[in-house]
C-alpha positions in Angstrom: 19.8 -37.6 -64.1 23.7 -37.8 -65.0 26.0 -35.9 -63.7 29.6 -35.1 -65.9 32.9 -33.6 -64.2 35.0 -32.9 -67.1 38.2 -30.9 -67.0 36.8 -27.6 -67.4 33.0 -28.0 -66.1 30.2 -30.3 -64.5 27.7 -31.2 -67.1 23.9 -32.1 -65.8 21.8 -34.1 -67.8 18.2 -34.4 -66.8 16.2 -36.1 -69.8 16.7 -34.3 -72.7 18.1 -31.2 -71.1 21.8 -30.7 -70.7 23.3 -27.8 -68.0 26.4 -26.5 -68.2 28.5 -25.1 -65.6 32.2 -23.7 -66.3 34.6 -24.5 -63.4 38.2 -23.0 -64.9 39.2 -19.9 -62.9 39.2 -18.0 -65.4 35.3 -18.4 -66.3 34.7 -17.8 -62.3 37.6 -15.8 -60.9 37.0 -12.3 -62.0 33.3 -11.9 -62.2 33.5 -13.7 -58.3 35.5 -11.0 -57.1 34.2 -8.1 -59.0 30.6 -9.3 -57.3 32.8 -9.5 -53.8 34.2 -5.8 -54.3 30.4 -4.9 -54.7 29.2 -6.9 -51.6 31.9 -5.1 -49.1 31.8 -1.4 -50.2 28.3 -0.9 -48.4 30.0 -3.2 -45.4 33.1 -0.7 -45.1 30.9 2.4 -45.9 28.5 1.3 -43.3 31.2 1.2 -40.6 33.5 4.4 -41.9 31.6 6.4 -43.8 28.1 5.5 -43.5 27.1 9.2 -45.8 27.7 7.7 -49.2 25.4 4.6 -49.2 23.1 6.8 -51.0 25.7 7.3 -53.5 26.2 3.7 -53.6 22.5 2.6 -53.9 22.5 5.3 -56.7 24.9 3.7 -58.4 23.4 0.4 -58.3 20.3 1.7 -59.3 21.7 3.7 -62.3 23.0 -0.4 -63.8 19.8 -1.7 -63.1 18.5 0.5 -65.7 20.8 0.2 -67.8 21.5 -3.1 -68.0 18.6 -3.7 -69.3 18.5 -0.7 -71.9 21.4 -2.3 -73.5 19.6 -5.7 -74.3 16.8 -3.4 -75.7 18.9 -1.5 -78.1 20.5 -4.5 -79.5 17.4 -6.1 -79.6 15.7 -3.7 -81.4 18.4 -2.2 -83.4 17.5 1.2 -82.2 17.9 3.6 -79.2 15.7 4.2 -77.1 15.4 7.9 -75.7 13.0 7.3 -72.9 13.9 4.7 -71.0 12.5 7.1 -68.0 9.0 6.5 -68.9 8.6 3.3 -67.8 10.8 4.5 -64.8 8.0 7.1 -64.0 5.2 4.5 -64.9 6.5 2.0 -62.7 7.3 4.5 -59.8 3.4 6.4 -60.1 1.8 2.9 -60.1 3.2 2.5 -56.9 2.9 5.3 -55.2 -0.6 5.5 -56.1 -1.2 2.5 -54.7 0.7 2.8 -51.7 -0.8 5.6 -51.2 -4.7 5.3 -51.8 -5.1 1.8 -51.2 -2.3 1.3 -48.3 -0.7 -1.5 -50.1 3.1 -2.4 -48.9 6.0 -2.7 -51.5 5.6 -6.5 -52.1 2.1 -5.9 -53.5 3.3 -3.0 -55.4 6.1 -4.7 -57.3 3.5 -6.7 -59.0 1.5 -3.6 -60.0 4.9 -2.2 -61.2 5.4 -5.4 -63.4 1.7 -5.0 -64.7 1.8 -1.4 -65.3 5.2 -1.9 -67.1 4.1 -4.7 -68.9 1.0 -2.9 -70.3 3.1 -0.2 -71.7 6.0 -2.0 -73.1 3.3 -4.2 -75.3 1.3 -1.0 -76.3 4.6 0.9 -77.3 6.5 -2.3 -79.1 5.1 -2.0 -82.1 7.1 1.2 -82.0 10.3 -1.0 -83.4 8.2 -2.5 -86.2 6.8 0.9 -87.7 9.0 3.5 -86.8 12.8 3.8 -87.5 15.4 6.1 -87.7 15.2 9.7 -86.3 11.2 8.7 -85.9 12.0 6.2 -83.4 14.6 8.5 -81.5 12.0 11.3 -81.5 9.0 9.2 -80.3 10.7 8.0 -77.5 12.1 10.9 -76.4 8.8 12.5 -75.8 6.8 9.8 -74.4 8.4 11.2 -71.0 8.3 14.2 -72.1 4.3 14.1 -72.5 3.7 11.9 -69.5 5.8 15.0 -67.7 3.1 17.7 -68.5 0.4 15.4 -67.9 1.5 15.1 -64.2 0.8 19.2 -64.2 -2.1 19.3 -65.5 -3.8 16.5 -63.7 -2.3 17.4 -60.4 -5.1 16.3 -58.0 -3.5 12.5 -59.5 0.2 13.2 -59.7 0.1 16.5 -57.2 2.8 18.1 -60.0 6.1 19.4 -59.3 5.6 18.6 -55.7 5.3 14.6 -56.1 3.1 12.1 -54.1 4.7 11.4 -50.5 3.6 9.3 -48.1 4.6 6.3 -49.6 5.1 3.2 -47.5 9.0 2.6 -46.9 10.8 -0.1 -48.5 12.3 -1.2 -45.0 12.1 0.2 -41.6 14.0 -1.4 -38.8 14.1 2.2 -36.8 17.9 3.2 -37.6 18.2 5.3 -40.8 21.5 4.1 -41.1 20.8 -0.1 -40.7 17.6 0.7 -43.5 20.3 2.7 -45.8 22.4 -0.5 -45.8 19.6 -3.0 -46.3 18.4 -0.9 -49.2 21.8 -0.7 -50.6 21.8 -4.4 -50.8 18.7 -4.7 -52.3 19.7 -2.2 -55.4 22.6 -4.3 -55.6 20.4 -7.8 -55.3 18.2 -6.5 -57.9 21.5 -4.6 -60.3 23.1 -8.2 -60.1 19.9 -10.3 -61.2 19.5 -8.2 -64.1 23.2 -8.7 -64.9 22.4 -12.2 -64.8 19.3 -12.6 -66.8 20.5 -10.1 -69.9 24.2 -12.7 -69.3 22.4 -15.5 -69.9 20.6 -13.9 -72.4 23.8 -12.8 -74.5 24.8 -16.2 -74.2 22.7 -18.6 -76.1 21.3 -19.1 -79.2 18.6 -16.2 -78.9 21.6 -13.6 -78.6 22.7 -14.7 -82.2 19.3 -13.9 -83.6 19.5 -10.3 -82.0 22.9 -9.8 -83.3 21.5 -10.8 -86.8 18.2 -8.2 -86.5 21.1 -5.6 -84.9 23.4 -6.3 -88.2 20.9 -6.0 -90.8 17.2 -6.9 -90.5 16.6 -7.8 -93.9 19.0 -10.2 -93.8 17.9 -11.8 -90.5 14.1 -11.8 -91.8 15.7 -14.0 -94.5 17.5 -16.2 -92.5 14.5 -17.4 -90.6 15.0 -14.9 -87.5 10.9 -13.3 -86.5 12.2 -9.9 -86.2 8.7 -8.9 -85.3 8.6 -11.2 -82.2 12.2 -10.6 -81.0 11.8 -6.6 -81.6 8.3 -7.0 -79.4 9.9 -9.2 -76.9 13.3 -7.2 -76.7 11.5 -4.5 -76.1 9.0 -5.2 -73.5 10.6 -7.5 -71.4 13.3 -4.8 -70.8 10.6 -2.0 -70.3 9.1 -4.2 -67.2 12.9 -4.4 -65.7 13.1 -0.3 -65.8 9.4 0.2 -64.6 10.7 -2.3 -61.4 13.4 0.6 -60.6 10.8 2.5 -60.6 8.7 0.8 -58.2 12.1 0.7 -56.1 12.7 4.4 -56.7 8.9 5.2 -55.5 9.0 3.0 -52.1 12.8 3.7 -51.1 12.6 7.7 -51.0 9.0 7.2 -49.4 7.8 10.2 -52.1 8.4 10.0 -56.2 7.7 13.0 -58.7 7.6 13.3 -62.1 10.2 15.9 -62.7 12.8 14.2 -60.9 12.9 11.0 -63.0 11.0 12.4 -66.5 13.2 15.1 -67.9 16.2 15.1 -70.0 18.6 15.4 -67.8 18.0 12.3 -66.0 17.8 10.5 -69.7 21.2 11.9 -70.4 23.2 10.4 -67.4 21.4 7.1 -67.9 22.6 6.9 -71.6 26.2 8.2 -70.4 25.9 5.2 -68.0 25.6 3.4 -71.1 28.3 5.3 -73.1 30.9 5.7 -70.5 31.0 2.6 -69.4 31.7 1.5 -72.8 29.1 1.8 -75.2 26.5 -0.2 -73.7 28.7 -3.3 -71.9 26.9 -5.3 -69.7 29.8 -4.9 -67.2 30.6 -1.5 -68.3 27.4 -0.5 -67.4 28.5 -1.1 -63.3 31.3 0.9 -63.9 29.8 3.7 -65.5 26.8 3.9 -62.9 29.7 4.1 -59.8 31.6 6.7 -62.2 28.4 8.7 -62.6 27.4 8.7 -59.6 30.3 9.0 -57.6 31.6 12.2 -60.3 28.1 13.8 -59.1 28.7 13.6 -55.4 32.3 14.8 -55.9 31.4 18.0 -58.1 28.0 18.5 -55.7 30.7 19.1 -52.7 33.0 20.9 -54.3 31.2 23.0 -56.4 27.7 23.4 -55.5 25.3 25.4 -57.8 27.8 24.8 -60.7 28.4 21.2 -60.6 25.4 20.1 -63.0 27.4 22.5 -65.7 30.9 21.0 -65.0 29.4 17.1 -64.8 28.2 17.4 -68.3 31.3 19.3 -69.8 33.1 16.5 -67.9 31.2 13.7 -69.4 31.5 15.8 -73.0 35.0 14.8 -72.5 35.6 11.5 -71.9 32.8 10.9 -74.5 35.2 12.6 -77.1 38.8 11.2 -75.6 37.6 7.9 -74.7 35.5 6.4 -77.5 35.3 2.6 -75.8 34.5 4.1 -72.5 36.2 3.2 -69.2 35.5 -0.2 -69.2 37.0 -0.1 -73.0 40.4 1.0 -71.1 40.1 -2.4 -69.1 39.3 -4.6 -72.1 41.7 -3.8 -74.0 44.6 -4.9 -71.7 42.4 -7.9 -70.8 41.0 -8.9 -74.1 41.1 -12.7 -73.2 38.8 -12.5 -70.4 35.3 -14.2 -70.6 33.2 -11.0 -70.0 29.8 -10.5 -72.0 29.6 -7.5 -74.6 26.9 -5.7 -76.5 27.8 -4.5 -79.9 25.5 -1.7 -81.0 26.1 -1.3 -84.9 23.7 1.5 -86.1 
C-alpha cells in the first residue's frame, strides 16, 4: 500500500489498483454544502414546521427515481415511459409479503431487489429489438397493463383500494420523530443513488454509453457491446426504481396500484427529469424539491384545481426554460465540477 498527497489529491495504491481522491475546494466545496442544505431542512422543519416533512421525503423520493432513470436513458439511447412499473413491482412484492407472510422491511428489500431484478432482465431486450416510437409505446403500457391487472385479479392486488396493513418502515411511537427518520432515510437512499450513477458518469464505462447515446452503429464499431451495456443500463436502473418502491409500500403502511401506475405519476417523474434540466444528475434534486414543493403550494391554495394549474405551470417552464432550472444555475457557474447527462435523440 502507498499512499500519494499531491497538490490537488491523495492517491492510494494498493497492488495494481490506484484510488483517487480530489482534495481542491472546488472538487469538494459545493457538492459538501449542497448535501449539508439537504441534511438540515428536515432538522429545521422538524423543529418549526414539522407538516412538510412529507413534502420533503416526497421530494427525495421523486430524485431517487430519477436519478436513476437518467443513467437508463443515456444508457440505452431511449426513453423510457414507465419507469412506474418497476415502482409498482417493487412496491406489490412487498406488501404482499409483508402482508401474507409477516415479513419486516429488511426482508422485503431483498424481495424488491429480486422482483425488480427479474423484470428488468425479462424486459431489456426491449432496447435491443425495439426502437423509436416502439420503444416509447411499449413502455408506456407495461404500467398501464399491470394497472388493469390489479382490477381484475383483486382478491391479489384488492384494486383501487390497495393492500394495507403493511408493516411500518419505523415506529418509535411519535408520528412526528418516525416522519423525520423516514425523511432521512429517502434522503440516505436519494444520495446513494446520486453517488453510484456519479461514479458511474465518471469512468471509462460512461464514455462507452455516451458512444451507444451518440450513434450506435458507430459505437458497435468501435468495440463498445452495445448489447451488454443496453441490458445492463437498463436493468441495474430498474432494480434502483423497484427499491422506491419497496420504500413507497412500507413507509405509507398501504400501496395501490393506481396511485403509482398511471400517467400522471409518469408525467411529474419525467418533469423531474425535464425541469431540472433535462435529465442532470444534480438537476434531478432540484426538480424533485420544485415538484413537490409547487404541488403542496397549489394543493393549499387551490384545492380541486391545482392538478390543472400544476401541469399548465410545468407546460410553461418546459417551453420558457429549455435547460431547466438547474440549466439557470449552470450557466452562471459553467466551471463547476458537477456531473451531467446529455441525452441526444
Amino acid at each position: 500500500m502507498e499512499l500519494e498527497v499531491k497538490r490537488e489529491k491523495l492517491v492510494l495504491r494498493l497492488g495494481k489498483q490506484k484510488y483517487e481522491w480530489h482534495i481542491e475546494p472546488r472538487y469538494w466545496r459545493n457538492p459538501l454544502t449542497y448535501v449539508g442544505i439537504l441534511v438540515i431542512l428536515p432538522v429545521l422543519a422538524y423543529f418549526f414546521y414539522p407538516t412538510i416533512l412529507p413534502t420533503l421525503i416526497d421530494a427525495n423520493l421523486l430524485a431517487a427515481i430519477a436519478i436513476p432513470l437518467g443513467w437508463m436513458t443515456l444508457g440505452t439511447g431511449r426513453m423510457n415511459f414507465g419507469p412506474q412499473f418497476y415502482i409498482g413491482a417493487g412496491g406489490y412484492a412487498a406488501a404482499l409479503c409483508s402482508i401474507h407472510l409477516g415479513w419486516g422491511p429488511a426482508i422485503t428489500l431483498i424481495v424488491a431487489i429480486a422482483v425488480g431484478l427479474f423484470f428488468g432482465l425479462l424486459m431489456s431486450p426491449l432496447t435491443i429489438v425495439a426502437g423509436g416510437l416502439y420503444y416509447t409505446l411499449l413502455t408506456l403500457l407495461f404500467p398501464l397493463v399491470f394497472l388493469e391487472i390489479t382490477f381484475i385479479y383483486t382478491d391479489i392486488f384488492k384494486g383501487d383500494v390497495g393492500l394495507f396493513g403493511i408493516a411500518p418502515m419505523v415506529n418509535v411511537g411519535s408520528f412526528t420523530v418516525n416522519q423525520l427518520l423516514i425523511c432521512f432515510m429517502a434522503l440516505f437512499i436519494m444520495l446513494i443513488y446520486m453517488f453510484i450513477v456519479d461514479k458511474i458518469l465518471r469512468s471509462k464505462f460512461a464514455t462507452a454509453l455516451a458512444a451507444i447515446n451518440d450513434d450506435e452503429e458507430v459505437a458497435e464499431a468501435m468495440g463498445v457491446n452495445v448489447r451488454k451495456m443496453k441490458i445492463i443500463s437498463f436493468t441495474i436502473p430498474a432494480v434502483m426504481i423497484a427499491i422506491i418502491g419497496w420504500f413507497y409500500s412500507h413507509y405509507y403502511g398501504t400501496f395501490s396500484g393506481i396511485t403509482y401506475l398511471p400517467l400522471s405519476f409518469m408525467l411529474k417523474i419525467l418533469m423531474v427529469n425535464m425541469i431540472g434540466g433535462r435529465v442532470q444528475i444534480y438537476g434531478n434534486v432540484v426538480g424533485g424539491y420544485f415538484i413537490a414543493f409547487l404541488e403542496l403550494i397549489l394543493i393549499q391554495l387551490l384545492g380541486d384545481y391545482s392538478p390543472v394549474v400544476f401541469y399548465i405551470i410545468l407546460l410553461i417552464l418546459l417551453l420558457t426554460l429549455p435547460e431547466g432550472l438547474f440549466g439557470l444555475y449552470r450557466k452562471r457557474h459553467y466551471r463547476e465540477y458537477l456531473p451531467t447527462l446529455h441525452v441526444r435523440r
